[in-house]
N, C-alpha and C positions, 0 to 999 in steps of 0.2 A: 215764116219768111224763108225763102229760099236763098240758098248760096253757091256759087259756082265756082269750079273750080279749073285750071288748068295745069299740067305735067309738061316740065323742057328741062331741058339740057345745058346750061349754059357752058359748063365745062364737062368734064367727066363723072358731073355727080347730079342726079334730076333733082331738082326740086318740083315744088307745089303752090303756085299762085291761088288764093280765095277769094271772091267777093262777095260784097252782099250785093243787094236785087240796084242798088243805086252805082254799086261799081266802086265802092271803096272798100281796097284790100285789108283785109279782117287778118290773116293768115299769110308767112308763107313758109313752106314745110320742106323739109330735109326728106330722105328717102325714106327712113326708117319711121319718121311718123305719120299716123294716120289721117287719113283725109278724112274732115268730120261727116257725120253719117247723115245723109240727106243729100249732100254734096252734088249737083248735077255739071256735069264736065261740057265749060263752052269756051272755047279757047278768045273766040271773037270777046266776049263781056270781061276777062282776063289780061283781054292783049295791050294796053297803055300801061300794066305793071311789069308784065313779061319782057317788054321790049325796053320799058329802061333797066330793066337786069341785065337786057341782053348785051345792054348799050356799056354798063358797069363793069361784065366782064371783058369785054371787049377793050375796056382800056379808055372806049369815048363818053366816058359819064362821074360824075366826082360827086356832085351832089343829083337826091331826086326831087319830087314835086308830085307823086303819085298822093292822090288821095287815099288815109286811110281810115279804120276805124278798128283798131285794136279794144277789147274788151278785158278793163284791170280795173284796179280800187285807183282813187285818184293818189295815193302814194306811187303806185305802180307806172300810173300815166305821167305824175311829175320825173318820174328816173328816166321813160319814156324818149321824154319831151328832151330831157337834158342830154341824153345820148347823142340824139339827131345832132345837138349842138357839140361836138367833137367835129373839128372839122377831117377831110379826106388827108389821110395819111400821118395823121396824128394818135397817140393813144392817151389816156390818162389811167391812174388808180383807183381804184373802188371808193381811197380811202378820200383821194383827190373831188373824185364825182359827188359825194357826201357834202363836203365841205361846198361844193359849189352851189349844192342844195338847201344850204345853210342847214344841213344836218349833221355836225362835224361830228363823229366817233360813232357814226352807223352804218359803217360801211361795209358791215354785213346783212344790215338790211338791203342794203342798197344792190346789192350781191343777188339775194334771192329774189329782187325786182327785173333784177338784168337776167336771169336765169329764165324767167316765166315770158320774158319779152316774146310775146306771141309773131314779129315781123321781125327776124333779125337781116342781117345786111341792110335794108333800107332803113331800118333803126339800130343802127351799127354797134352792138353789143357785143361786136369784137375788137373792137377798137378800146375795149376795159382790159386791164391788166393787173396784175399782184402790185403791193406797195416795194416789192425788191424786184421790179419787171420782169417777174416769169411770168410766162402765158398761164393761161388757168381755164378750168373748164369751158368746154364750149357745145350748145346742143348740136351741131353739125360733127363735132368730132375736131380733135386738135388738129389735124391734118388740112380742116376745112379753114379753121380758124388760122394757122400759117399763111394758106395759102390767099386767102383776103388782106393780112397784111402787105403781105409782098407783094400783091395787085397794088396797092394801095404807097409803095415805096418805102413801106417802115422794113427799117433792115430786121429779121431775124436767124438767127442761130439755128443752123442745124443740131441735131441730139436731143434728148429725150428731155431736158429741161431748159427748153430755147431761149434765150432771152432778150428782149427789145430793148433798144437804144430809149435815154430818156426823151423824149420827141411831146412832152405834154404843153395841153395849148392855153394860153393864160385863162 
């Protein structure tokens, strides 16, 4: 099967749109990770995911509707699913997102589901937080991960261990 890929800019940091051959985004990548190998670059078969990114940084876009097809275990695809459901400008806890999963006290599983999240931004895997709202890992980088909040209107904290207001959505 073949998969396509596309490079933009939305702000000062490129990312990497993927799809497969029917057009649902599988992928989309930060700078420093690699584009999978086979990869053929068509901005055109790319462009309905690119441009509600575009739309998203831009400030005119809250929710997406972009078809995807992420590949995980169905644990992976239910944290997945649950993420999407965090609405714009909200955060919850790992330990929170567990519990909504009626998986209460794995919310360290729940942690290395959100980590592997192959579409972050459009499955908003930064919108996760510590149970004492510090920010916490993120594969784009904390910097990337600030700056999505505050598009997003969740107040955070300048310094090295920034913290979110409780803003979690029932």
């Amino acid at each position: 099967m073949t998969i396509y890929a596309s490079r933009f800019e939305p702000g000062s940091r490129p990312l990497t749109a993927v799809v497969d051959e029917g057009g649902a985004l599988t992928h989309l990548l930060f700078a420093h990770q690699p584009v999978p190998a086979g990869a053929v670059w068509d901005d055109e078969r790319c462009a309905p995911a690119v441009g509600q990114l575009r739309e998203y940084f831009a400030g005119d876009r809250t929710a997406f509707d972009v078809r995807m097809q992420p590949a995980g275990s169905p644990f992976q695809r239910r944290v997945w699913d649950a993420l999407r459901q965090i609405p714009f400008g909200q955060t919850v806890s790992y330990g929170e997102l567990a519990a909504r999963l009626g998986v209460p006290g794995r919310a360290r599983a729940v942690g290395r589901a959100n980590a592997t999240n192959p579409i972050p931004i459009i499955v908003p895997c930064h919108r996760v937080i510590g149970a004492d709202h510090s920010l916490t890992g993120y594969a784009g980088g904390m910097e990337m991960k600030v700056s999505l909040l505050r598009l997003e209107g969740v107040p955070v904290a300048d310094g090295a261990r920034p913290r979110v207001g409780t803003t979690s959505a029932p």
